[in-house]
C-alpha positions as CSV (number, residue, x, y, z in Angstrom):
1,X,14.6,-30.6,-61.5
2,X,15.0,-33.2,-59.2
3,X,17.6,-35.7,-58.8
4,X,15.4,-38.5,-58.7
5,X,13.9,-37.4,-62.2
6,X,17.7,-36.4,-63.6
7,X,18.4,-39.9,-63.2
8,X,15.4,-41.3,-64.5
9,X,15.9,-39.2,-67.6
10,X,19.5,-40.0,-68.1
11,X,18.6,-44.3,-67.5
12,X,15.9,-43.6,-70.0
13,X,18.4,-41.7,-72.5
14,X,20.8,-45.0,-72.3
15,X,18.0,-47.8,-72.5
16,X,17.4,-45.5,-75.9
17,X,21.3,-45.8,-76.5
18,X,21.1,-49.5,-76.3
19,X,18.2,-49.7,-78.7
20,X,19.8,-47.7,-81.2
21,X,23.3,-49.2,-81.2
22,X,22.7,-52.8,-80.8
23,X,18.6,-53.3,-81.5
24,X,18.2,-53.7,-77.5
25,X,14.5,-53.5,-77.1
26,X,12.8,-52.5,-73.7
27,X,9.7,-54.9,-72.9
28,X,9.3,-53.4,-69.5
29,X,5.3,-54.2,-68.4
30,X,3.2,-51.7,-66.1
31,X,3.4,-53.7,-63.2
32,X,7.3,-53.7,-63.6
33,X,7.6,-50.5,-64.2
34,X,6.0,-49.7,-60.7
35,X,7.8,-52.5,-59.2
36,X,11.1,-50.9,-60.6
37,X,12.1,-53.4,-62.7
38,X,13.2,-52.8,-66.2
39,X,13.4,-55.8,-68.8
40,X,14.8,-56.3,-72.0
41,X,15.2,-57.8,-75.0
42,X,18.3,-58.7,-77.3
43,X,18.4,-59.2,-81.0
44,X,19.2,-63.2,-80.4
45,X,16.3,-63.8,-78.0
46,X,17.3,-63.4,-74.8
47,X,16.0,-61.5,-71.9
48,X,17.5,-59.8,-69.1
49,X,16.5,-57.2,-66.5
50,X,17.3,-54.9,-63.9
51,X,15.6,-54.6,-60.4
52,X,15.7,-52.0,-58.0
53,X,16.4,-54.0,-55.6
54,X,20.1,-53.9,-56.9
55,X,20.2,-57.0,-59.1
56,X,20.7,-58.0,-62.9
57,X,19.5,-61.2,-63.6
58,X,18.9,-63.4,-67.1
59,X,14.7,-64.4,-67.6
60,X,15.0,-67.2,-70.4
61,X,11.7,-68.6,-68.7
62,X,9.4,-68.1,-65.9
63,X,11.8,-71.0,-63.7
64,X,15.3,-70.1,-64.9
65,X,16.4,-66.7,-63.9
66,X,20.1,-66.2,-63.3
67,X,21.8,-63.8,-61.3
68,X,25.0,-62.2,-63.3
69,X,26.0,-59.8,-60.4
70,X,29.4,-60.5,-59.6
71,X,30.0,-63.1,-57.1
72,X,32.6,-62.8,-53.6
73,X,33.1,-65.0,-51.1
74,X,32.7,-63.6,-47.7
75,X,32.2,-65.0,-43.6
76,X,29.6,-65.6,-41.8
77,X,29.3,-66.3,-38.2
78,X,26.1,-67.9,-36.1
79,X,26.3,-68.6,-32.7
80,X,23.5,-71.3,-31.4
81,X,23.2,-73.8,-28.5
82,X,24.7,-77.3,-29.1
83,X,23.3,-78.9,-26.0
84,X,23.9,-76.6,-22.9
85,X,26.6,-74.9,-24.7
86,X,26.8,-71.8,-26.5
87,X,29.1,-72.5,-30.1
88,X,29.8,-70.1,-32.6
89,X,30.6,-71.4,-36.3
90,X,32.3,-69.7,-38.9
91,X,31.4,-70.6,-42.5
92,X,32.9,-69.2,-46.4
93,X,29.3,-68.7,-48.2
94,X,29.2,-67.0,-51.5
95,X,27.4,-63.7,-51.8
96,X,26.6,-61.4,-54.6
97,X,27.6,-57.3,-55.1
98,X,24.6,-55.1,-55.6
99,X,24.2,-52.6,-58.1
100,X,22.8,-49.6,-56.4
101,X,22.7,-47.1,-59.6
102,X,19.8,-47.6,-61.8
103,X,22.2,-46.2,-64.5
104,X,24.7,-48.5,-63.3
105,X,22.2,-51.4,-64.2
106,X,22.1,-50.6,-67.4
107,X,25.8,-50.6,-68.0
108,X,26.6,-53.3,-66.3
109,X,23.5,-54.8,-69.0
110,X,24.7,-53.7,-72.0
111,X,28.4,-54.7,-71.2
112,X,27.4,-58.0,-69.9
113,X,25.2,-58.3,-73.3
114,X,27.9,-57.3,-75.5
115,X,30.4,-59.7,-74.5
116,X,28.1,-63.0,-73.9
117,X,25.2,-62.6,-77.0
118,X,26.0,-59.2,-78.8
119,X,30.2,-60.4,-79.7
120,X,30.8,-56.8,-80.1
């Protein structure tokens, strides 16, 4: 067996976990499926999902999705011409930590879920 399929299996075993210890339903279309998104439903109504791309995020409607990856502040430098004068700027901007680990995902999730909708 593959890793790749291991750790599908084992994200799919928790997404079952969730359902049957808190009612968590997954409403995961095709087309996110193949996209590698993963969305799902809580007993009170909301929605959140996972993306591959290393995000969790909150869908209570098509134009208000949150990001609930933990934030950091970090530096960022651009240099550019200010008149005939090369100036670099330094600037604080906020950024977010990615969740590489589809399994990881789905923990953070459930945890987030728990202590913000599920009071458990």
């Amino acid at each position: 067996m593959s890793w790749k399929t291991e750790q599908l299996q084992l994200e799919n075993a928790y997404a079952l976990a969730m359902l049957h210890e808190d009612g968590i339903v997954e409403t995961t279309t095709n087309r996110q499926w193949r996209n590698g998104t993963r969305q799902f439903k809580l007993p009170t109504g909301q929605t959140l999902a996972t993306y591959k791309s290393g995000y969790v995020r909150r869908c209570d409607s098509s134009d208000r999705i949150w990001q609930l990856n933990h934030k950091y502040k970090r530096k960022v430098r651009w240099t550019m011409l200010d008149g005939m004068e090369l100036v670099t700027r330094e600037y604080n901007v906020w950024s977010r930590a990615l969740i590489w680990s589809g399994l990881a995902r789905l923990n953070f999730l459930h945890k987030y879920a728990k202590k913000n909708y599920l009071n458990k």
